[in-house]
C-alpha positions in Angstrom: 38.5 98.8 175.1 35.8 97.7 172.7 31.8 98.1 173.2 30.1 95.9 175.8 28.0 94.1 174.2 25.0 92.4 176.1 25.5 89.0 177.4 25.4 86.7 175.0 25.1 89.1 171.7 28.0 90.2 169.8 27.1 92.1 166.7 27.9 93.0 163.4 31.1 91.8 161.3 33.5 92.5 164.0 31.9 91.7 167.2 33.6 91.1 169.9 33.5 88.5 172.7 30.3 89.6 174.9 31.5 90.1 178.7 31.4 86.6 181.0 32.6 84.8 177.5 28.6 83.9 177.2 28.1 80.1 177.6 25.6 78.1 175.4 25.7 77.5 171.6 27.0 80.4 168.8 24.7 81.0 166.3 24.0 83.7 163.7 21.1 85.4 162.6 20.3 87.1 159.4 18.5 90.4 159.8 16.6 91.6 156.5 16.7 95.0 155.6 13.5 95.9 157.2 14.4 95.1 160.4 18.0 96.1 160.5 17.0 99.4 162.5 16.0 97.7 165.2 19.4 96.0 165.4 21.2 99.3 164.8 21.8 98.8 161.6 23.8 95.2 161.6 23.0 92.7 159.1 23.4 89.7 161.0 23.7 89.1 165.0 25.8 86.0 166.5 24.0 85.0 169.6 25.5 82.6 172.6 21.8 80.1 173.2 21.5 77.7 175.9 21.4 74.7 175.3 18.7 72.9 174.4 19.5 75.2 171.7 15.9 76.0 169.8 14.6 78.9 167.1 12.8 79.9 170.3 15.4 80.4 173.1 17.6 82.0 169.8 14.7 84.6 169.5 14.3 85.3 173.2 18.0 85.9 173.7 17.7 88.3 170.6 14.4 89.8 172.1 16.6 90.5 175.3 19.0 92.5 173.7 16.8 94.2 170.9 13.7 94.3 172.3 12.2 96.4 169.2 12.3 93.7 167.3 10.4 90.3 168.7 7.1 92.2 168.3 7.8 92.4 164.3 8.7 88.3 165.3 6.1 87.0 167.8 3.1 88.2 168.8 2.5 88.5 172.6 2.3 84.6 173.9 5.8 84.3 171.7 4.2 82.7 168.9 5.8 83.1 165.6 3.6 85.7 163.4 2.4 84.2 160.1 3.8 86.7 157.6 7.3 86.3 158.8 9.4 83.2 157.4 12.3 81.9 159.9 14.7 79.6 157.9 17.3 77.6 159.9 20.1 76.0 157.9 18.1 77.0 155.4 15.0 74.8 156.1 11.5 76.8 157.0 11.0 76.3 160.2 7.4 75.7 160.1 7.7 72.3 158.3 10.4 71.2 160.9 9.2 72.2 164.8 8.5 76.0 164.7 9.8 77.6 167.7 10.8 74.2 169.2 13.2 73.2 165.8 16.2 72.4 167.3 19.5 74.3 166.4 22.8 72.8 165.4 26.3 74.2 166.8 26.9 77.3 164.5 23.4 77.1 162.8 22.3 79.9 160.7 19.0 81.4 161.5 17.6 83.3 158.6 14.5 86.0 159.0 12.7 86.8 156.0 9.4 88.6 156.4 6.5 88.5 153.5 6.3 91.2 151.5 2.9 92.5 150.4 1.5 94.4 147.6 -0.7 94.9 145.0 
């Protein structure tokens, strides 16, 4: 028998079914290098969202399972933090709804944060 995976995560490129066959929406999001300890080290994370299916719920059923990572996300009313970029379908997110942008069957949810220097 495999992992069990949280409800409504499967992880990595050969995740598995979660347990209860999760109902909602699949989609997948990209985890940039930075973050990808928090995730255990998986590049991207399919996610089951119920529907209505939003950038939000996708987040908060991401921040459930890997809860290191929302803070690096959201600050603590669940707002997205400036210096982090969400893309879905390849759109930013910000000119569409933010955390209310609605999310397509199968959407791809892309994370890129902003890189400083000087």
């Amino acid at each position: 028998a495999g992992p069990a995976w949280p409800a409504g995560v499967r992880a990595g490129p050969a995740a598995r079914t979660p347990p209860g066959g999760g109902a909602g929406m699949k989609v997948t999001v990209l985890i940039p290098g930075v973050l990808r300890s928090a995730t255990g080290g998986a590049s991207h994370v399919d996610v089951d969202v119920p529907e209505p299916a939003t950038l939000g719920a996708a987040l908060d059923v991401l921040a459930d399972t890997y809860p290191s990572i929302d803070r690096r996300l959201r600050d603590e009313r669940a707002t997205l933090r400036r210096y982090v970029n969400f893309y879905v379908n390849g759109e930013e997110c910000r000119r569409l709804s933010g955390p209310d942008t609605p999310l397509p069957a199968g959407a791809e949810i892309q994370i890129l944060p902003s890189v400083a220097g000087g």
